[in-house]
MIDOSE-1310 file (N, C-alpha, C; in nm, 2 decimals, decimal comma, always signed):
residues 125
xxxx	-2,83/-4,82/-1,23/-2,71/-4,81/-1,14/-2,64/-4,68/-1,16; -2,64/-4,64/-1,31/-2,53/-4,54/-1,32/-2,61/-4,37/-1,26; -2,74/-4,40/-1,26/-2,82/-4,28/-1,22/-2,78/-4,28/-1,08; -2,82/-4,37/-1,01/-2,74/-4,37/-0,86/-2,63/-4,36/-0,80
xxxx	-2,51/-4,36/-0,89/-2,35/-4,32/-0,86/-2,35/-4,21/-0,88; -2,46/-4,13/-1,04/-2,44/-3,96/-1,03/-2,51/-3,88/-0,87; -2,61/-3,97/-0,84/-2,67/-3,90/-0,73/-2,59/-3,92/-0,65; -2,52/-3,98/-0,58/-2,44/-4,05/-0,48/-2,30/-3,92/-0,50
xxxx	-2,24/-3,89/-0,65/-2,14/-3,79/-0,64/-2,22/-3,67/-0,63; -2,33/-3,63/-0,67/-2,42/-3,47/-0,69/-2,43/-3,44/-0,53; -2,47/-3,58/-0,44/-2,44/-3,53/-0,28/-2,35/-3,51/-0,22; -2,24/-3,59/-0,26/-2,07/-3,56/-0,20/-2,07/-3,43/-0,24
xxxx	-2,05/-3,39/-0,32/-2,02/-3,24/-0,35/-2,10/-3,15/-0,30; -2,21/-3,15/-0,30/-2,28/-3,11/-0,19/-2,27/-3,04/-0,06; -2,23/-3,18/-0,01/-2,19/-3,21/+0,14/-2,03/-3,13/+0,18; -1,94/-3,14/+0,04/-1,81/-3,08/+0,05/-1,83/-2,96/+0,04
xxxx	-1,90/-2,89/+0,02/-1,96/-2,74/-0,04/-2,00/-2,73/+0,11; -2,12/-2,77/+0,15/-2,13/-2,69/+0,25/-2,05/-2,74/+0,38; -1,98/-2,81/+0,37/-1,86/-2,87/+0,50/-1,72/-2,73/+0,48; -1,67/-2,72/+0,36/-1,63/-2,61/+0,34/-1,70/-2,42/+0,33
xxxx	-1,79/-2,45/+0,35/-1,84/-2,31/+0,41/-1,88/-2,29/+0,54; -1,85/-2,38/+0,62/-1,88/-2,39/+0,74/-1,76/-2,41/+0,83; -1,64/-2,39/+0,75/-1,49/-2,40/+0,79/-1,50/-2,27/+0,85; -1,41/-2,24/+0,96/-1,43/-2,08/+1,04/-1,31/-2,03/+0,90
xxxx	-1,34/-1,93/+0,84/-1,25/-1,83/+0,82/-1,08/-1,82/+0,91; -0,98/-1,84/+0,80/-0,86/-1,75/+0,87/-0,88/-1,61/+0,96; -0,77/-1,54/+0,99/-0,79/-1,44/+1,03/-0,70/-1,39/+0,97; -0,61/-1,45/+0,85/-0,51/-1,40/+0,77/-0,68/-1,33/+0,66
xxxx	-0,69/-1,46/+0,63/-0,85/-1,45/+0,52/-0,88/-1,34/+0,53; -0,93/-1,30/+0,65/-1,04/-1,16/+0,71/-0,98/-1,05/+0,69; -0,84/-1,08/+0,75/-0,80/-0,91/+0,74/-0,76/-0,89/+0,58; -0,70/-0,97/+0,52/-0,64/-0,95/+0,37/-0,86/-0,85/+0,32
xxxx	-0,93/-0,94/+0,33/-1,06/-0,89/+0,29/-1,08/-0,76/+0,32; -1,09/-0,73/+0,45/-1,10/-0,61/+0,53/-1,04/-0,50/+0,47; -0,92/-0,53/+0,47/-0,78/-0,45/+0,41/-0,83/-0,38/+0,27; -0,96/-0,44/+0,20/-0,99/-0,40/+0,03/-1,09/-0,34/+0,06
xxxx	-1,18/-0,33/+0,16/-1,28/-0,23/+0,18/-1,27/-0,14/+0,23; -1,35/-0,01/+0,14/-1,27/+0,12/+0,22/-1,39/+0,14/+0,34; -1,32/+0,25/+0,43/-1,39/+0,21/+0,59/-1,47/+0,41/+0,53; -1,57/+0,36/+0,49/-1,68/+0,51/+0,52/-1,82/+0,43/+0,47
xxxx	-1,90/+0,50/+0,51/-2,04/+0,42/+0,49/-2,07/+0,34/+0,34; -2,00/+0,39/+0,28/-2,05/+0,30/+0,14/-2,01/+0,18/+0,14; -1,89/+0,16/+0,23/-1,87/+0,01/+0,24/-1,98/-0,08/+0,22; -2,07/-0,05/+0,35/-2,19/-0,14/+0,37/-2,28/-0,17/+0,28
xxxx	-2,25/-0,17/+0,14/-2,29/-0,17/+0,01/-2,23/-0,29/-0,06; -2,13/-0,30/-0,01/-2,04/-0,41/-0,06/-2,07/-0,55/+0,03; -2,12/-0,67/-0,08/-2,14/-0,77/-0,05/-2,07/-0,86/+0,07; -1,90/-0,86/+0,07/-1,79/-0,91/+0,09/-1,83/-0,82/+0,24
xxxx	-1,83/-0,70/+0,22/-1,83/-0,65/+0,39/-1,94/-0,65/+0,42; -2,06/-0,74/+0,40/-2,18/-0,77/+0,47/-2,13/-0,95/+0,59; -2,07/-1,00/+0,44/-1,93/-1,14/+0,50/-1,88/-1,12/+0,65; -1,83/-0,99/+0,58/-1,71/-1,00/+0,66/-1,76/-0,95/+0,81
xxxx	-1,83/-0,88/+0,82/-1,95/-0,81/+0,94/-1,98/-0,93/+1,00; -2,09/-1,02/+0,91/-2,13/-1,13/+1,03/-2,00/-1,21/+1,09; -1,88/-1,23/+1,02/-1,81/-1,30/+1,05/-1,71/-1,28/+1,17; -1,72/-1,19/+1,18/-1,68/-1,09/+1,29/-1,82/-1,11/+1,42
xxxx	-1,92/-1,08/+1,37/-1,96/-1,12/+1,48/-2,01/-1,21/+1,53; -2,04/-1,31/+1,48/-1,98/-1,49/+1,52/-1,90/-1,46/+1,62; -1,79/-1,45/+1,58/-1,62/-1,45/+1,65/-1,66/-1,39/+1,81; -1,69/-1,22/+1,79/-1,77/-1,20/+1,91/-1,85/-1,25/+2,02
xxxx	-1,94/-1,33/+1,97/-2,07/-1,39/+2,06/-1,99/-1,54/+2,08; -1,86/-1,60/+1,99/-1,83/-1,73/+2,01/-1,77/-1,69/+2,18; -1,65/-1,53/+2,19/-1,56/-1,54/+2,26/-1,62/-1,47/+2,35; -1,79/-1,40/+2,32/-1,81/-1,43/+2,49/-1,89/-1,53/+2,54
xxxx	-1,91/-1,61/+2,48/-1,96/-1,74/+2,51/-1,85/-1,81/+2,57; -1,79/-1,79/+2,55/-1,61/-1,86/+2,65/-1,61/-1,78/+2,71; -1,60/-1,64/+2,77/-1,55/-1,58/+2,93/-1,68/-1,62/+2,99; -1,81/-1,59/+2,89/-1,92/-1,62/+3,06/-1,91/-1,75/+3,12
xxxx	-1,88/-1,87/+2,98/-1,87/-2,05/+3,03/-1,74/-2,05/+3,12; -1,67/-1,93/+3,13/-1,56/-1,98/+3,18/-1,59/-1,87/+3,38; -1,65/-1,77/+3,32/-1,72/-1,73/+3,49/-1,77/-1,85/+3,54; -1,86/-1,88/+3,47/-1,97/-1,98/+3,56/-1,90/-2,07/+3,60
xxxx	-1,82/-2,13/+3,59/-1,69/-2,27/+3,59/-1,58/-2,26/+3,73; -1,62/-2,07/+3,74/-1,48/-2,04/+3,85/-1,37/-2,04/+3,82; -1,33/-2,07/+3,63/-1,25/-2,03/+3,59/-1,21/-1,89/+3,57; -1,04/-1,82/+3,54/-1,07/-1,67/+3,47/-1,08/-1,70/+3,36
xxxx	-1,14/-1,58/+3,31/-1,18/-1,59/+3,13/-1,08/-1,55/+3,07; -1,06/-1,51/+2,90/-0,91/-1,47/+2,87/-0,93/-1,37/+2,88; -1,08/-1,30/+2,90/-1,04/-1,09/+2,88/-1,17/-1,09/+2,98; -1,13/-0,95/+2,99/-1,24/-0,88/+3,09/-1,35/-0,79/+3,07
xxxx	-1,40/-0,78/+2,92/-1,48/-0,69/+2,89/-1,58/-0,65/+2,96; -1,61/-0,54/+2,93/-1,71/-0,46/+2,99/-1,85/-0,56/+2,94; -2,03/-0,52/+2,97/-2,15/-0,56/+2,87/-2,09/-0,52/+2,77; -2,11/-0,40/+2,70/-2,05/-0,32/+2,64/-1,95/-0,28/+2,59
xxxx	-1,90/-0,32/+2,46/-1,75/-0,26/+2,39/-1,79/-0,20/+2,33; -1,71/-0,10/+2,29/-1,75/+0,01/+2,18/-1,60/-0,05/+2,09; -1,64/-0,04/+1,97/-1,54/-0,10/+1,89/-1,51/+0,03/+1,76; -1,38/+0,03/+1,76/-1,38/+0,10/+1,65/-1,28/+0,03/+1,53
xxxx	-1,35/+0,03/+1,44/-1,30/-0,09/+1,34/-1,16/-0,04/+1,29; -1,12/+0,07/+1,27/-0,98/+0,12/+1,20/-0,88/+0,10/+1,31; -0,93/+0,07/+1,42/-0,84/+0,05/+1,57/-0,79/-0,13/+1,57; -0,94/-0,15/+1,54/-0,98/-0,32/+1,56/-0,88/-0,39/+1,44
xxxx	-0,89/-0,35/+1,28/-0,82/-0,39/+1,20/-0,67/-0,34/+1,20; -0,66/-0,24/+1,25/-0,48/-0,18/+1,29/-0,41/-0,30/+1,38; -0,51/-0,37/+1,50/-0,44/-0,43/+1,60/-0,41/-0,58/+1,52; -0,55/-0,60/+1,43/-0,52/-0,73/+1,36/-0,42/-0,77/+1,26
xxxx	-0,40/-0,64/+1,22/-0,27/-0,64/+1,14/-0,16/-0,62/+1,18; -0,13/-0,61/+1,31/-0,03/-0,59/+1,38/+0,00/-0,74/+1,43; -0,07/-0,82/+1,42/-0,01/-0,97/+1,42/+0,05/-1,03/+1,30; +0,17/-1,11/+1,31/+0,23/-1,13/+1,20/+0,18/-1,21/+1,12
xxxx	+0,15/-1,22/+0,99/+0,12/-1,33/+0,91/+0,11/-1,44/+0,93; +0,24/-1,47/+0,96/+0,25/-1,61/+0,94/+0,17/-1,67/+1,10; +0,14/-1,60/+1,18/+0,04/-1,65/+1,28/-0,11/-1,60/+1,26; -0,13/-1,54/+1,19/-0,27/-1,45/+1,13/-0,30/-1,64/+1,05
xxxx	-0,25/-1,71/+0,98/-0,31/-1,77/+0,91/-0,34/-1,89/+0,94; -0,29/-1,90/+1,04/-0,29/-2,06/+1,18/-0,44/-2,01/+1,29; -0,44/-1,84/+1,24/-0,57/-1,83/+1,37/-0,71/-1,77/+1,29; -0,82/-1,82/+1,37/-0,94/-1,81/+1,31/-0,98/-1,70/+1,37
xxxx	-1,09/-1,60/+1,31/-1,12/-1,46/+1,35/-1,15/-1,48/+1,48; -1,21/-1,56/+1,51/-1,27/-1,62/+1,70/-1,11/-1,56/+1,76; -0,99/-1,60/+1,76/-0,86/-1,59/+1,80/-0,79/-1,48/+1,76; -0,89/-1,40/+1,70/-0,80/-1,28/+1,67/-0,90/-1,17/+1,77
xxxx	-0,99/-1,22/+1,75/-1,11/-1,13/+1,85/-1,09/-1,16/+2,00; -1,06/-1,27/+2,03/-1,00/-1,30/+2,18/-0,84/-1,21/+2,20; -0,79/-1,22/+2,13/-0,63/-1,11/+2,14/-0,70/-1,01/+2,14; -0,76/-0,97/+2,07/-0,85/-0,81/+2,12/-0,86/-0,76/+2,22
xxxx	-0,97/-0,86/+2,24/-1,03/-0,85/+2,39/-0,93/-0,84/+2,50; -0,83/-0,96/+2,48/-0,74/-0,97/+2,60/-0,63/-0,81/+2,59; -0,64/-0,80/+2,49/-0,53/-0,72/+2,49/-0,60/-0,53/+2,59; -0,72/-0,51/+2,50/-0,79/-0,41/+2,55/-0,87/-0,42/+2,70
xxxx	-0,88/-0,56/+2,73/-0,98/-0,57/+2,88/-0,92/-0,72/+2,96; -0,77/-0,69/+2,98/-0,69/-0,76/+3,06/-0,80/-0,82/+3,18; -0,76/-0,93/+3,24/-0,82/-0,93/+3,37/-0,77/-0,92/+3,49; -0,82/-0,84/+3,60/-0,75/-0,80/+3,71/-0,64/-0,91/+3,77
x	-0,53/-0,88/+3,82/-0,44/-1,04/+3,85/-0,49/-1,08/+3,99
C-alpha cells in the first residue's frame, strides 16, 4: 500500500510541475527577464533569452491565429499587420514597458503582443 501512495504523490507532483510550466508567462514576468538581458548578439548565449525568444513567439503565432480566425469569421481582428513585421526588440520592449505594472502582471505576453500589434497596425475604421 505504502509503495502506492508514494507513487500516486511522485505523479501529482509531476502533473503540478508540468501544469505549471505550461501556465502562459506574465508579461510583468517577461519584461522584468528581458530587462536583465543585454540587447547585442551575446545575449543569444544566454539560456533565459533563448526562454524568453520562444515565448515571445508563441505570443506571436497565438495573436495571429486570432486576426486570421477572426478574418475568416467576418469579424475585425484587433490589428492589422502586414505578412510581415519587422520587429525591433529595444522598440518592442520600450512599448512593453510603457504599460503599467500593475496591468503588465494581470496580462500574458500573448496580450502584450496584441497591444503591439494594435497599437503599430491599427485597423482601417
Amino acid at each position: 500500500m505504502r509503495p502506492a501512495i508514494l507513487a500516486f504523490g511522485l505523479m501529482l507532483t509531476l502533473l503540478a510541475g508540468a501544469a505549471q510550466a505550461q501556465s502562459p508567462m506574465t508579461l510583468d514576468s517577461f519584461v522584468t527577464r528581458a530587462n536583465r538581458i543585454p540587447l547585442n548578439p551575446a545575449a543569444m548565449l544566454m539560456p533565459d533569452a533563448h526562454r524568453l525568444k520562444s515565448e515571445a513567439e508563441r505570443a506571436f503565432v497565438t495573436v495571429r491565429g486570432e486576426i486570421r480566425d477572426a478574418r475568416a469569421a467576418g469579424r475585425t481582428p484587433v490589428a492589422c499587420p502586414p505578412e510581415r513585421v519587422s520587429l525591433d526588440p529595444r522598440q518592442f520592449l520600450s512599448f512593453l514597458n510603457a504599460i503599467p505594472q500593475s496591468r503588465r502582471q494581470r496580462m500574458t505576453v500573448a496580450d502584450g503582443v496584441r497591444e503591439w500589434l494594435r497599437a503599430r497596425h491599427p485597423c482601417p475604421a
